[in-house]
N, C-alpha and C positions, 0 to 999 in steps of 0.2 A: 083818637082819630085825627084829632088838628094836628097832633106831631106827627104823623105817619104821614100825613099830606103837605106839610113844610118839609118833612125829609124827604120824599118824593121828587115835589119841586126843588130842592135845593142839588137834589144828587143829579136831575136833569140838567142843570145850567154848569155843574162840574164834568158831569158826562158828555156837553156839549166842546168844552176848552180840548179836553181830553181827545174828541173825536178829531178835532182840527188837526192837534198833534198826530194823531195814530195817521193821518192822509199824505203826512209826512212821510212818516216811513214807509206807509203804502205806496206812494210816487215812486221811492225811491229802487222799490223793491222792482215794481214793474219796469223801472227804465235801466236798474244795472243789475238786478238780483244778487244786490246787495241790503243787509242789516244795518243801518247807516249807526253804530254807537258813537258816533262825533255830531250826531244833528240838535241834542240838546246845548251843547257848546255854542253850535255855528249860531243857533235859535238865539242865544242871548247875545254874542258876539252884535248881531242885527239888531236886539231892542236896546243895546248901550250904543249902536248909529242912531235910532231913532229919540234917543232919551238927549244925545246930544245936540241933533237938531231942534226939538223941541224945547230945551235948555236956552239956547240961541237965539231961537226967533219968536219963543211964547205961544206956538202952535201946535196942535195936538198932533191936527194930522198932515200936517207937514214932516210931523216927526213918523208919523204914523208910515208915509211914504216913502220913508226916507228908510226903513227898517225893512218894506218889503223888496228897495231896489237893494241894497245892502245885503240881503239877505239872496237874490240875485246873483251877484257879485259873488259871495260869498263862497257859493253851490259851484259858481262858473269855476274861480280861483284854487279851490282845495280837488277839485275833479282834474284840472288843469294839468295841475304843480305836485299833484301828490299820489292821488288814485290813481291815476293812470301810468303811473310807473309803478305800480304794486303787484306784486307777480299773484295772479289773477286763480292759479291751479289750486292753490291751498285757499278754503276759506278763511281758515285761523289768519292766517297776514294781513286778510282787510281786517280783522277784527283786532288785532292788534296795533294795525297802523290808526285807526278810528280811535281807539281808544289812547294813543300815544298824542293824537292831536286833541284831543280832550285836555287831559295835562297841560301842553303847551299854551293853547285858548285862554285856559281858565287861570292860569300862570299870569299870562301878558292882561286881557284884561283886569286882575288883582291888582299890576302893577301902574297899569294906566289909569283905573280910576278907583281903587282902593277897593277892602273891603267890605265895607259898611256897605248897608243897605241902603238904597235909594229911594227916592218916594217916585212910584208910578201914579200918574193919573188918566183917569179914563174921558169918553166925550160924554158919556150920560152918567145920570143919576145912578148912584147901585143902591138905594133906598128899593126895597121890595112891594111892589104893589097887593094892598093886600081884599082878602074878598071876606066880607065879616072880619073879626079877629085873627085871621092867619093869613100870615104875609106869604106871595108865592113869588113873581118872579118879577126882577126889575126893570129898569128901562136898558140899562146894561147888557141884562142876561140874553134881552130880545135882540139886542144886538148882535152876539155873540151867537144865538141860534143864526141868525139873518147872514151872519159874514159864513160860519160853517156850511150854510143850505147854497148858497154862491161858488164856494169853493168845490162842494162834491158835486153841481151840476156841471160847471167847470172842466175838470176832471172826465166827468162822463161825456161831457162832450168830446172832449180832447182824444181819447182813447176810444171813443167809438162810430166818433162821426169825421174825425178827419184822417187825412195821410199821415202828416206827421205822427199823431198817437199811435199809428201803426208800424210807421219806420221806427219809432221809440219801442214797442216792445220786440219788434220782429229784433235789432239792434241786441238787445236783451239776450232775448231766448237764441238766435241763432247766429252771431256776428260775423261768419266766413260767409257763409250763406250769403248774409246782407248786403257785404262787400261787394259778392259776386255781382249782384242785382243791383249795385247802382247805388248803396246806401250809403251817405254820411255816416257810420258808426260812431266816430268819433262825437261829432259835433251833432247828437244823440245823445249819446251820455253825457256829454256837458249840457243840452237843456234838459237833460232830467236833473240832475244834479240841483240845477239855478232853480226848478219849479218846485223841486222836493224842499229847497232849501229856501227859499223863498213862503213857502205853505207853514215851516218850523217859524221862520222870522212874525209870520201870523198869529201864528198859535203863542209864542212868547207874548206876543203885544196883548193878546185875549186875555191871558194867564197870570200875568205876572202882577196884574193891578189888583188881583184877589188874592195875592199871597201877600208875604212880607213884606216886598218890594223888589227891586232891581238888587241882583249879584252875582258873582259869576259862576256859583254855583246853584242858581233862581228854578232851574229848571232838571234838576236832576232828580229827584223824586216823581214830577213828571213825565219824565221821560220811563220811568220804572210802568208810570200806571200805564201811558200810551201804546208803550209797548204790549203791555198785558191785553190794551184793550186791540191793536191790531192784530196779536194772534188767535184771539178768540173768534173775531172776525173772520180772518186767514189777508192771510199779508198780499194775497194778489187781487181784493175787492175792497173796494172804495167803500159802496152802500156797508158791507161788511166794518169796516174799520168807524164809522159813522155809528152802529148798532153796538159793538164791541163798547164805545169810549162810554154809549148812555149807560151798556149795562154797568162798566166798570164807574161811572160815576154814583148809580142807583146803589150800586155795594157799599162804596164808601163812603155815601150817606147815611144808608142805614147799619151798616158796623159803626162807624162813630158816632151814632146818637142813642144806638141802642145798648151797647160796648164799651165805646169808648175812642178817643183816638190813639190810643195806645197799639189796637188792637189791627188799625188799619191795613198797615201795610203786612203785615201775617194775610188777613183777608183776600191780597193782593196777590198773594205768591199762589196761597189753596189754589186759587180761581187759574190761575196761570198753568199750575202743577198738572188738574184737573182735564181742561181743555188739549194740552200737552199728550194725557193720557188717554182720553177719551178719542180725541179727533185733533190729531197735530197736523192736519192742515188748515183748522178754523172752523168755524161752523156754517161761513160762507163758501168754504173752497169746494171749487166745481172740476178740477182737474186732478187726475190720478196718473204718478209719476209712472211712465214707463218702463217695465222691467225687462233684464236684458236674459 
């Protein structure tokens, strides 16, 4: 029963990292209906800005800020200079131009700060506090709930209590439309971009101090689960992509304590496979595609 209750807690605070990611590609989905496969890149791109300000000035979260404006930037700059001349009719093209900046990212950062692993540090303790004999969750992980629970109300505010979240999906779903009515479409898709990509650069700074460390391949496993956990979810709901990452964190806790970690990422695809078959728009999704 004590393992079942530390794997519990432990799959919560990975399901937690997880969710932050998956808001990512939720963001992104909502403001261009697009699969962002270049935002694990962009993600560490931002914590190798944050690693080097904190490198510099000996502060956490100086480096910390420096990763979400970066990560800004980042969203603004590749929407800019590159999506936005991607011929938009075929999905395959963003999915390939996405993944072609992958390569490049992870290329250039190798070459600017090598391959070796870096050491990430976090602002609290990741000693787990424990209740009798079994440790459950740290001052970290509370963290890491706390920055997640900020981010999805955020979000919810964004998209359902202001204009902008509304010109961002109307922008989305109907861009001539938009146009017609007065919308910035453009300059739309670039704050989705910067928010989506800015929310990745979060989830990297969450993520990264519990694995290895810093490199610029830190985040592509990842990006494997986040995803998993945003379509079980369904890609067009925040609270969704939030429930998705705990469940996909609660799997792979208990697959690798029960299993093994050998067995994880199989566990990862079933669940993916599964949801796919069952209910391919998520198990949050509220909208049924119109047919013609």
């Amino acid at each position: 029963m004590d393992r079942f209750v530390f794997l519990t807690f432990d799959g919560l605070s990975k399901g937690a990292v997880l969710a932050a990611f998956a808001l990512a590609l939720v963001l992104i989905w909502r403001a261009a209906r697009i699969v962002n496969f270049a935002q694990g890149a962009m993600a560490v791109a931002a914590a190798y800005a944050g690693y080097s300000v904190t490198t510099a000035t000996g502060s956490y979260w100086l480096g910390f800020g420096a990763a979400l404006v970066g990560g800004l930037l980042i969203g603004m700059v590749v929407e800019r200079a590159v999506m936005r001349f991607v011929d938009h009719s075929s999905p395959l093209s963003e999915v390939i131009v996405a993944l072609g900046l992958v390569l490049v990212m992870q290329a250039v950062l190798g070459m600017v700060y090598g391959n070796e692993f870096l050491p990430a540090g976090t602002p609290f303790s990741r000693t787990a506090l424990s209740v009798g004999d079994v440790p459950l969750l740290s001052r970290y992980d509370l963290f890491v709930f706390g920055a997640v629970l900020l981010v999805l109300l955020g979000l919810a505010l964004l998209f359902t209590r202001t204009s902008v979240g509304l010109r961002m999906r109307a922008s989305a779903f109907a861009p001539e439309v938009s146009r017609l009515l007065g919308v910035n479409v453009g300059g739309m898709l670039t704050l989705g971009w910067a928010l989506a990509s800015a929310v990745g650069a979060l989830a990297a700074m969450l993520v990264i101090p519990t694995e290895l460390g810093l490199h610029p391949h830190a985040m592509d496993l990842v990006f494997v689960s986040a995803f998993t956990a945003a379509v079980v979810g369904g890609l067009d709901s925040p609270p969704g992509a939030v429930v998705g990452g705990l469940t996909v964190g609660l799997i792979l806790s208990y697959v690798s304590g029960y299993l093994g970690s050998d067995v994880t990422p199989m566990a990862v695809l079933v669940l993916l496979l599964a949801v796919l078959l069952v209910r391919p728009g998520g198990l949050f999704s509220s909208t049924v595609a119109r047919q013609a």
